[in-house]
C-alpha positions as CSV (number, residue, x, y, z in Angstrom):
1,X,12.0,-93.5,54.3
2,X,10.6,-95.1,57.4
3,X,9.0,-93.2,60.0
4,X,8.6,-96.0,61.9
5,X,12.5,-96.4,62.2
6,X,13.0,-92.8,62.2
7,X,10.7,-92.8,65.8
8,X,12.7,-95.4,67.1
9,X,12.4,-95.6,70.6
10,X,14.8,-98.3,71.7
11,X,18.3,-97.6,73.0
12,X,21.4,-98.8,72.7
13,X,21.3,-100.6,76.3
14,X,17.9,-102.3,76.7
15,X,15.3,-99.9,78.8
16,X,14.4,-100.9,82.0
17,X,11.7,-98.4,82.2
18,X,8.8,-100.9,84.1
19,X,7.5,-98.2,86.4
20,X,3.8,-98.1,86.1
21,X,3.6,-95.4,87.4
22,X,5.1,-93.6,84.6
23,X,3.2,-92.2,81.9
24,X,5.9,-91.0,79.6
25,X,7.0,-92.2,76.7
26,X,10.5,-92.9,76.0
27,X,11.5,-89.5,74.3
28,X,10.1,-87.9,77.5
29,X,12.0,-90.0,79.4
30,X,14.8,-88.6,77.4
31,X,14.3,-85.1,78.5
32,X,14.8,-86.1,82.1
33,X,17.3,-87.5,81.4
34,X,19.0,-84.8,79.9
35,X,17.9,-81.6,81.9
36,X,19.5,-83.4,85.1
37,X,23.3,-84.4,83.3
38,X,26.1,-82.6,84.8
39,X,26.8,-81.8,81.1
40,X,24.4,-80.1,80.6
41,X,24.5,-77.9,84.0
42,X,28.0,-77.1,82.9
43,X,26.5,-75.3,80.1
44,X,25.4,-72.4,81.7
45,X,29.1,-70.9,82.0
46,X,30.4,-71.5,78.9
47,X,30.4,-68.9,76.2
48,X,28.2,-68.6,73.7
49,X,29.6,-65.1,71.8
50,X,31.0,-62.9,74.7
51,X,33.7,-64.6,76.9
52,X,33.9,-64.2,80.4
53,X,31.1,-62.1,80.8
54,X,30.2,-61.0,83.8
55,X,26.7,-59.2,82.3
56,X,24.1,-61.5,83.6
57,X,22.0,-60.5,80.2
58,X,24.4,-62.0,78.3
59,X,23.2,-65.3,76.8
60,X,25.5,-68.3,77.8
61,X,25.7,-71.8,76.0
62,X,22.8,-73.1,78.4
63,X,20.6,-70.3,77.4
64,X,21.0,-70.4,74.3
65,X,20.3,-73.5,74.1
66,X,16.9,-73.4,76.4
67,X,15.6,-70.8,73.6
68,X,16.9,-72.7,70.8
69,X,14.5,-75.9,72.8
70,X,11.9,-73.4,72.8
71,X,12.0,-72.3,69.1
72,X,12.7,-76.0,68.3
73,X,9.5,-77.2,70.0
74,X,7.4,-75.3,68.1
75,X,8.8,-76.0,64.7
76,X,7.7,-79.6,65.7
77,X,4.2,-78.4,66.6
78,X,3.4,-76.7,64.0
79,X,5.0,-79.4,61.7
80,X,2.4,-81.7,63.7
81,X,-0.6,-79.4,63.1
82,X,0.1,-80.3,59.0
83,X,-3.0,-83.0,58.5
84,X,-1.3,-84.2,55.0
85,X,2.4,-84.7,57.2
86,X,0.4,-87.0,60.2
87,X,-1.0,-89.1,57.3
88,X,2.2,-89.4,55.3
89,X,3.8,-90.3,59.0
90,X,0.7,-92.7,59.9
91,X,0.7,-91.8,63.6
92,X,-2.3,-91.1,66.0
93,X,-2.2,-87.2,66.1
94,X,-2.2,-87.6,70.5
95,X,1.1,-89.6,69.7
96,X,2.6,-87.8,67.1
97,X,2.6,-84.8,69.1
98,X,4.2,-86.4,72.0
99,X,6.9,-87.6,70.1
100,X,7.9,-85.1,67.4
101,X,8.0,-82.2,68.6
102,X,9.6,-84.2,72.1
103,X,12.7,-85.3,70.5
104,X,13.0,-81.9,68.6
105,X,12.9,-80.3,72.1
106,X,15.3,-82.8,73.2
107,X,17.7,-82.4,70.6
108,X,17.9,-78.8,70.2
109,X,18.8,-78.6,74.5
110,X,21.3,-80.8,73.8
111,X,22.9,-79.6,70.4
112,X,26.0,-77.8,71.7
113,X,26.5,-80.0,75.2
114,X,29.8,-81.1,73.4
115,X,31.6,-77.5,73.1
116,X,34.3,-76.6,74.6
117,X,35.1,-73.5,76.4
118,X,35.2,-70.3,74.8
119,X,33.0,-71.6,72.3
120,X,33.5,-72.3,68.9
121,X,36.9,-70.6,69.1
122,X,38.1,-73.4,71.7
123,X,37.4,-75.8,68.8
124,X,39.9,-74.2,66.4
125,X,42.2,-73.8,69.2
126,X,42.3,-77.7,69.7
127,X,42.4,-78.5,66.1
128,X,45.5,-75.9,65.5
129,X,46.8,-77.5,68.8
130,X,46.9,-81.1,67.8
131,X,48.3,-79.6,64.1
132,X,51.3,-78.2,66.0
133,X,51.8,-81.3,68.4
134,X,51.4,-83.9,65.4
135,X,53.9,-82.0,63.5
136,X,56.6,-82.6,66.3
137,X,55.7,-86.7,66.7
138,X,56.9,-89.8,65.6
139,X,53.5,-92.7,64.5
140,X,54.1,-95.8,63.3
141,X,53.3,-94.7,59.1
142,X,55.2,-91.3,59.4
143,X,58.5,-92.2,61.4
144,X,60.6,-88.4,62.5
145,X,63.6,-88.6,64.1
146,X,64.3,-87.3,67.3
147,X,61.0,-86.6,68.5
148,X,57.9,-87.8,70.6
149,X,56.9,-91.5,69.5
150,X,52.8,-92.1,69.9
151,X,50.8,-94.7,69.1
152,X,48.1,-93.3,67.0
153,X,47.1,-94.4,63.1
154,X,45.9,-92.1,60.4
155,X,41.8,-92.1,61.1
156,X,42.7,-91.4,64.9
157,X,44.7,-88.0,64.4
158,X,42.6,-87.0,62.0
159,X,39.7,-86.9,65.0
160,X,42.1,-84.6,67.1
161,X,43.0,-82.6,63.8
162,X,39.1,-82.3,62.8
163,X,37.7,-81.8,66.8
164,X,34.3,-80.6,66.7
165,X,31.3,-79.9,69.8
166,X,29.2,-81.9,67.6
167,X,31.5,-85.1,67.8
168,X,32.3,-84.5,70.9
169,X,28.5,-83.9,72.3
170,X,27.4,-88.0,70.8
171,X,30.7,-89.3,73.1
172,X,29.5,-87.0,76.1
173,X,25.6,-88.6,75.8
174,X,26.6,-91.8,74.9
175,X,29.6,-92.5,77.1
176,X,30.9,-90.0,79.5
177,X,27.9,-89.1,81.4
178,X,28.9,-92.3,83.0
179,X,26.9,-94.4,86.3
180,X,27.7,-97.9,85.8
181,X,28.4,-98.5,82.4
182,X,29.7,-97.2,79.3
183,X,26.2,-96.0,77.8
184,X,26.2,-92.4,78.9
185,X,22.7,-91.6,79.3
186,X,20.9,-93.9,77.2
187,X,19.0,-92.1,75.1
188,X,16.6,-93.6,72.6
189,X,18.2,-94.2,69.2
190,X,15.6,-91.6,67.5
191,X,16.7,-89.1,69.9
192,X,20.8,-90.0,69.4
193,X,20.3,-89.8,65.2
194,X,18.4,-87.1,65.3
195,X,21.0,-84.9,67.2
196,X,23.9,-86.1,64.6
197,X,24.4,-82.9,62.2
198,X,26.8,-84.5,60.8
199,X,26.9,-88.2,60.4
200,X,30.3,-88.4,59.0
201,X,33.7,-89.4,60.1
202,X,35.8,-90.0,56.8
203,X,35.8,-86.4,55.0
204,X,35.2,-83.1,54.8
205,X,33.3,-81.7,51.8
206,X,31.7,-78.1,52.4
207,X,29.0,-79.1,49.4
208,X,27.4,-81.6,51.3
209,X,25.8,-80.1,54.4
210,X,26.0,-83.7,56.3
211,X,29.5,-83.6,55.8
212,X,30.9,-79.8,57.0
213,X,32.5,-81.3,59.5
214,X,33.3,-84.3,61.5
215,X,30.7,-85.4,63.6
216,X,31.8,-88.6,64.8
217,X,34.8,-89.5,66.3
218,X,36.7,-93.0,65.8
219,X,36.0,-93.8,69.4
220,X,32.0,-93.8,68.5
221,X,32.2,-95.5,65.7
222,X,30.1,-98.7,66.6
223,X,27.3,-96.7,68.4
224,X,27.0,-95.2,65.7
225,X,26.7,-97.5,62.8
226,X,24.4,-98.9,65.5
227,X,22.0,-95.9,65.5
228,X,22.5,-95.5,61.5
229,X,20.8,-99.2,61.5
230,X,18.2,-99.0,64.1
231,X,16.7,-95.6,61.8
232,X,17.7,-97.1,58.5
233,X,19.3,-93.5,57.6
234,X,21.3,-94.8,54.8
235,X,21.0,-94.6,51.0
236,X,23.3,-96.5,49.2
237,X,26.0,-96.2,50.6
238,X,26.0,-93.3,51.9
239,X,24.5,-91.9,55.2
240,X,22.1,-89.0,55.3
241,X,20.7,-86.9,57.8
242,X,17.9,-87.8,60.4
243,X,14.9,-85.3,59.2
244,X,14.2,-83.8,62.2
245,X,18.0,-82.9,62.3
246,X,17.2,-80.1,59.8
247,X,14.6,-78.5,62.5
248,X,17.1,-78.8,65.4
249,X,19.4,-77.0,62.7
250,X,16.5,-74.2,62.3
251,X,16.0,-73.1,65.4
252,X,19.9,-73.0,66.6
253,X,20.4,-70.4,63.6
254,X,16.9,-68.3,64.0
255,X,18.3,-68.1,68.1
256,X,21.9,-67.4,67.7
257,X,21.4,-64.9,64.4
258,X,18.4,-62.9,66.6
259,X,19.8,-63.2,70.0
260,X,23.4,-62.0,69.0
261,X,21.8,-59.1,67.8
262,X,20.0,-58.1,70.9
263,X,22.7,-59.1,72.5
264,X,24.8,-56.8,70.2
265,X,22.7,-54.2,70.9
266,X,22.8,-54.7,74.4
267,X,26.1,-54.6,74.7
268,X,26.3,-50.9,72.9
269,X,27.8,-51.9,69.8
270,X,25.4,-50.5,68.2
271,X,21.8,-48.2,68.2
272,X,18.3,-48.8,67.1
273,X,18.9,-46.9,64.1
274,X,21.1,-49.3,62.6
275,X,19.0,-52.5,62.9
276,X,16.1,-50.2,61.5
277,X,18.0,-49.6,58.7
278,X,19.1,-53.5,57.9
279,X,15.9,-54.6,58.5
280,X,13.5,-51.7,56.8
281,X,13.3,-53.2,53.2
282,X,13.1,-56.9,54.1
283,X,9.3,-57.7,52.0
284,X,8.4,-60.4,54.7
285,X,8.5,-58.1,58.1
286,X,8.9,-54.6,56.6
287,X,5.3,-53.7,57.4
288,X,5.5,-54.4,61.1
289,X,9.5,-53.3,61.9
290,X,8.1,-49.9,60.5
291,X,5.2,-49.4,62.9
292,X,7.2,-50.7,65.7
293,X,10.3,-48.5,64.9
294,X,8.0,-45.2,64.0
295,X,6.0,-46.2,67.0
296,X,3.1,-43.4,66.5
297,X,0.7,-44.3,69.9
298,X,4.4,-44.2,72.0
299,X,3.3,-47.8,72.5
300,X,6.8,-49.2,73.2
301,X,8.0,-46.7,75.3
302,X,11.6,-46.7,74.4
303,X,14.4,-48.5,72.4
304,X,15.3,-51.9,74.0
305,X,11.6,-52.8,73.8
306,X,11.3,-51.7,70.0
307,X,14.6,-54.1,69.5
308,X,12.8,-57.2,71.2
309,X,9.8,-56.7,69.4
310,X,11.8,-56.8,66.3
311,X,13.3,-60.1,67.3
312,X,9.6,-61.2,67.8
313,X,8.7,-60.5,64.4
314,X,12.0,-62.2,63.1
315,X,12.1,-65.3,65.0
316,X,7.8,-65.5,63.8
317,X,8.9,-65.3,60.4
318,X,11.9,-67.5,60.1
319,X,9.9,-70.3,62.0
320,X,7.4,-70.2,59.2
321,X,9.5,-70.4,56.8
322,X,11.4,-73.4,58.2
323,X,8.1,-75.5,58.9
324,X,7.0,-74.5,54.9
325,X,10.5,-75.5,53.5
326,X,10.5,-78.8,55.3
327,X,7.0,-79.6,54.5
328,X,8.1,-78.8,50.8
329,X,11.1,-80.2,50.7
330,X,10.1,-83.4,52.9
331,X,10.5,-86.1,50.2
332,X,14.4,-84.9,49.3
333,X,14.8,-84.9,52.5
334,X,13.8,-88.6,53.1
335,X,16.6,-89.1,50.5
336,X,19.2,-86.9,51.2
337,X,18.8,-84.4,48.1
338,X,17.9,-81.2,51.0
339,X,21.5,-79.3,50.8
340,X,20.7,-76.6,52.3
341,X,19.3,-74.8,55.9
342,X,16.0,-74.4,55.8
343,X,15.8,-71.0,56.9
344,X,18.7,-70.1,53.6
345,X,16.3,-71.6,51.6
346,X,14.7,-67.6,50.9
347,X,15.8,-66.2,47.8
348,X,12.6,-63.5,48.2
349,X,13.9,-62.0,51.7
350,X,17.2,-63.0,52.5
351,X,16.3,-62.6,56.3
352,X,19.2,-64.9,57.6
353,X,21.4,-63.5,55.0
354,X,21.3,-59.8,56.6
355,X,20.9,-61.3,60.2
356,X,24.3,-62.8,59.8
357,X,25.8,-59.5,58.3
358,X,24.7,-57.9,61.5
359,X,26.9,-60.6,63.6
360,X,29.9,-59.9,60.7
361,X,29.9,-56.0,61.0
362,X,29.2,-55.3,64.0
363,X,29.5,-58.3,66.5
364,X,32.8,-60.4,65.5
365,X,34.7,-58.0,65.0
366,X,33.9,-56.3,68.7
367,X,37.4,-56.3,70.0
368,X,36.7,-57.7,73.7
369,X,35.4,-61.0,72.2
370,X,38.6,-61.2,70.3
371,X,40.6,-60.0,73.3
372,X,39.1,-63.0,75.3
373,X,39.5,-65.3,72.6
374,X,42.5,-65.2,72.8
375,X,43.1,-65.3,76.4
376,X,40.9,-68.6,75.3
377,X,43.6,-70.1,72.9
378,X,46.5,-69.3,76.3
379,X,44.3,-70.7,78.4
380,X,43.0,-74.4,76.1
381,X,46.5,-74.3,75.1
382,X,48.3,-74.0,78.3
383,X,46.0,-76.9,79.7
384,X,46.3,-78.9,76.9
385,X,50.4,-78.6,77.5
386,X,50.4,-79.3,80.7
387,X,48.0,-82.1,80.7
388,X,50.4,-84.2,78.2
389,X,53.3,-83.5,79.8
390,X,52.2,-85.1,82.6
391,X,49.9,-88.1,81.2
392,X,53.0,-88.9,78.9
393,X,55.9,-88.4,81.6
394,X,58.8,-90.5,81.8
395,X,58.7,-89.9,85.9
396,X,55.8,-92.0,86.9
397,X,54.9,-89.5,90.0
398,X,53.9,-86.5,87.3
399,X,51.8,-89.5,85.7
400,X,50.3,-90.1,89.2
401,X,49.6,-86.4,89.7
402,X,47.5,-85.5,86.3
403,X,45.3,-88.9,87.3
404,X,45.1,-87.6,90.4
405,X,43.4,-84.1,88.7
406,X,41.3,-85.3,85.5
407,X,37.9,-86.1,86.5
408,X,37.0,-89.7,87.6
409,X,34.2,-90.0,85.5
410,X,36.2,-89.1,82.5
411,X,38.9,-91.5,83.7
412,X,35.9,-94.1,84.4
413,X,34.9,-94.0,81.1
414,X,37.7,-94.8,79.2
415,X,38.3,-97.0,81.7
416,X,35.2,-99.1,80.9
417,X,35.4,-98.5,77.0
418,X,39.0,-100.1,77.4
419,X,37.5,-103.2,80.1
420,X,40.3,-102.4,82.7
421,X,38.9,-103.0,85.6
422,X,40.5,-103.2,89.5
423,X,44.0,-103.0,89.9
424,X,44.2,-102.3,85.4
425,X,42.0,-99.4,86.1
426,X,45.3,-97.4,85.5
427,X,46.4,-94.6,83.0
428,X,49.0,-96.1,82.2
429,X,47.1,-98.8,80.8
430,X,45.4,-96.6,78.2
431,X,46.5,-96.4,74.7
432,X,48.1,-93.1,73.7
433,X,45.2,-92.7,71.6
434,X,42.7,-92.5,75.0
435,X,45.6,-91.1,76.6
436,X,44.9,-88.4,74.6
437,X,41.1,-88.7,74.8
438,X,40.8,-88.1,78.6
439,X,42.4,-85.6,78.3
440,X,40.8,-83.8,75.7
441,X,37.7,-85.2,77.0
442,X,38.6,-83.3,80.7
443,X,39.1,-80.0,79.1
444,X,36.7,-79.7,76.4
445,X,34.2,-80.3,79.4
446,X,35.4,-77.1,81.6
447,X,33.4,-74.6,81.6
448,X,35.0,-71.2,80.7
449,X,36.0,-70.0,84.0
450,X,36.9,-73.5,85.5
451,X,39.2,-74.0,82.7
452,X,40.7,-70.1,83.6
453,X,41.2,-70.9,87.5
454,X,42.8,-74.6,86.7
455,X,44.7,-73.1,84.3
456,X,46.3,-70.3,86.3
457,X,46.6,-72.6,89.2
458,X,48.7,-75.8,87.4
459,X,51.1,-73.3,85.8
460,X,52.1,-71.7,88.9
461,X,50.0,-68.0,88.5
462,X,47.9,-68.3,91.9
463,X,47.5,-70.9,94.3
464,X,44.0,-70.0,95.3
């Protein structure tokens, strides 16, 4: 594998970064321009386990994500510190550690800026959505009688069937963080590959990690064959992850599997007792949970501090173990042999294994979150009802009225995708297929308690 092409710092519209007065590099460039998107601002109501929380302690999709940068710039620094990695890479160790450990940063920021609200229960809300609509249609190869007629092939449902964040995050960076043209923001093509999880858009087979899920939709097809090129990250014929991917993977697990649980604990669902006793026999940390939960010099006072300092000592652990399994592992990597998380990869400890039972036990099944999720599902759905009612109306004035409410940017963008420009600039003018688009585009973007107002305004519940 190339490292050279892997570090590729071109983009998909030609940089006109000239400013000499500008000493960063392109993937720090990158970073600008993500921390000021709107999407990204968005982030910080939108849920990450507990909906609707008004607990300001509570960790939101935006920071989550700033920890899971955190975590992610490390891995990369300590990944850069390896002398036998910088000569396998051949890069100047000052540039190697402006660049690495940069785009992991940048990447793991932006890894969920395509959910939707109420997290990743909004994503099986849309795909169970579209299931119910699509059964009630009409398409040109699967004719119904007496029911709604759309324009949409095979490969183009399957996108609304399959909708995932991940998908959904490349169209938001690439195209509807919209200025002037139908880029999104631009980002280098190292950056872009690197953030792809899942660089597949044709199947899903749960024994190939690249291919989960869906993480390209039919809409970003070329820019993406385009970014596949630019890093050479195919083999064969088939396309494999961008290294660095499995690092940005990493650190969103070691945050979301130690911060649910302080969050868990937090929240009351459970006491200090109990993580004690999941954590007390793990071989890697079992030494240190022990002095910090028998706490002989009173040192940590009480129990919320004894629970963060056990997150300390987990998050220290599982980094280590992810930099050592992709140092290990590197050359399968390069190939696409890797199949698995790096932080799984522990058959000694199990760490991540009994993290996640935590979240299983004692988190998912907490029966607020599943209250709210629900109120989730009325809410996506409801918006989702409404919203193609109107776009597909026979009566051009409700067709008038939901252009009137979708963003312009979102309507901007498929727009320019489309070239209508002017007086074509219309709705109307769309395919059903980005008829459908803006306005899954629109609500995916809402944050949680935009999409609850908007919703309980367009149906009629308050007018405030």
């Amino acid at each position: 594998m190339n490292w050279e092409k892997l570090l590729n710092n071109n983009r998909l519209r030609q940089s006109n970064r000239k400013n000499p007065e500008d000493a960063r590099n392109d993937f720090e460039s990158d970073f600008g321009r993500i921390i000021f998107s709107p999407a990204l601002r968005r982030m910080h109501d939108k849920t990450q386990v507990f909906p609707l929380t008004t607990d300001d302690n509570i960790h939101s999709r935006l920071t989550h994500s700033m920890e899971v940068m955190s975590v992610g710039y490390s891995l990369g620094v300590q990944l850069c510190e390896n002398e036998e990695f910088r000569t396998r890479i051949g890069r100047d160790k000052y540039d190697l550690f402006r660049e690495i450990p940069m785009i992991v940063k940048n990447i793991c920021l932006i890894h969920d800026i395509g959910n939707p609200p109420f997290g990743h229960f909004g994503e099986t809300v849309i795909q169970n959505y579209f299931k119910d609509f699509f059964s009630k249609c009409s398409f040109p190869d699967k004719k119904q009688k007496n029911s709604q007629k759309l324009d949409l092939n095979e490969e183009q449902r399957f996108e609304f069937l399959n909708f995932d964040g991940n998908a959904q995050g490349l169209r938001v960076l690439t195209k509807l963080q919209i200025l002037n043209d139908a880029f999104g923001l631009n980002l280098t093509f190292a950056t872009l590959a690197a953030y792809i999880k899942y660089p597949n858009y044709e199947k899903i087979n749960d024994k190939i990690i690249e291919q989960h899920k869906i993480g390209i939709f039919y809409s970003e097809r070329e820019y993406f064959e385009k970014i596949i090129s630019e890093c050479e990250l195919k083999v064969g014929d088939r396309v494999i992850r961008h290294p660095l991917c499995y690092l940005m993977e990493a650190a969103d697990s070691i945050c979301y599997l130690t911060m649910d649980m302080e969050d868990g604990y937090n929240m009351g669902l459970y006491d200090l007792n109990y993580l004690y006793n999941k954590l007390k026999d793990i071989p890697s940390i079992k030494e240190k949970i022990e002095k910090i939960y028998q706490d002989p010099e009173n040192y940590y006072k009480n129990d919320i501090t004894k629970v963060v300092n056990f997150r300390i000592q987990i998050i220290q652990q599982l980094v280590v173990l992810a930099v050592k399994n992709f140092e290990v592992n590197l050359s399968l990597i390069e190939t696409g042999g890797y199949n698995k998380e790096l932080i799984e990869d522990d058959e000694t400890n199990k760490l991540a294994e009994i993290l996640r039972s935590v979240c299983k036990e004692k988190i998912f099944t907490y029966r607020d979150i599943n209250s709210l999720e629900i109120t989730g599902h009325s809410v996506i759905g409801g918006l989702l009802d409404y919203y193609i009612k109107f776009v597909f109306h026979t009566d051009k004035k409700y067709r008038k009225r939901a252009s009137a409410l979708i963003s312009n940017s979102i309507l901007n963008a498929a727009f320019e995708e489309n070239n209508l420009i002017g007086n074509d600039a219309k709705i109307d003018n769309l395919s059903d297929y980005y008829k459908l688009k803006i306005i899954v585009d629109f609500v995916s973007g809402m944050t949680d308690q935009y999409a609850l107002n908007h919703y309980q305004k367009i149906s009629g519940q308050k007018i405030n």
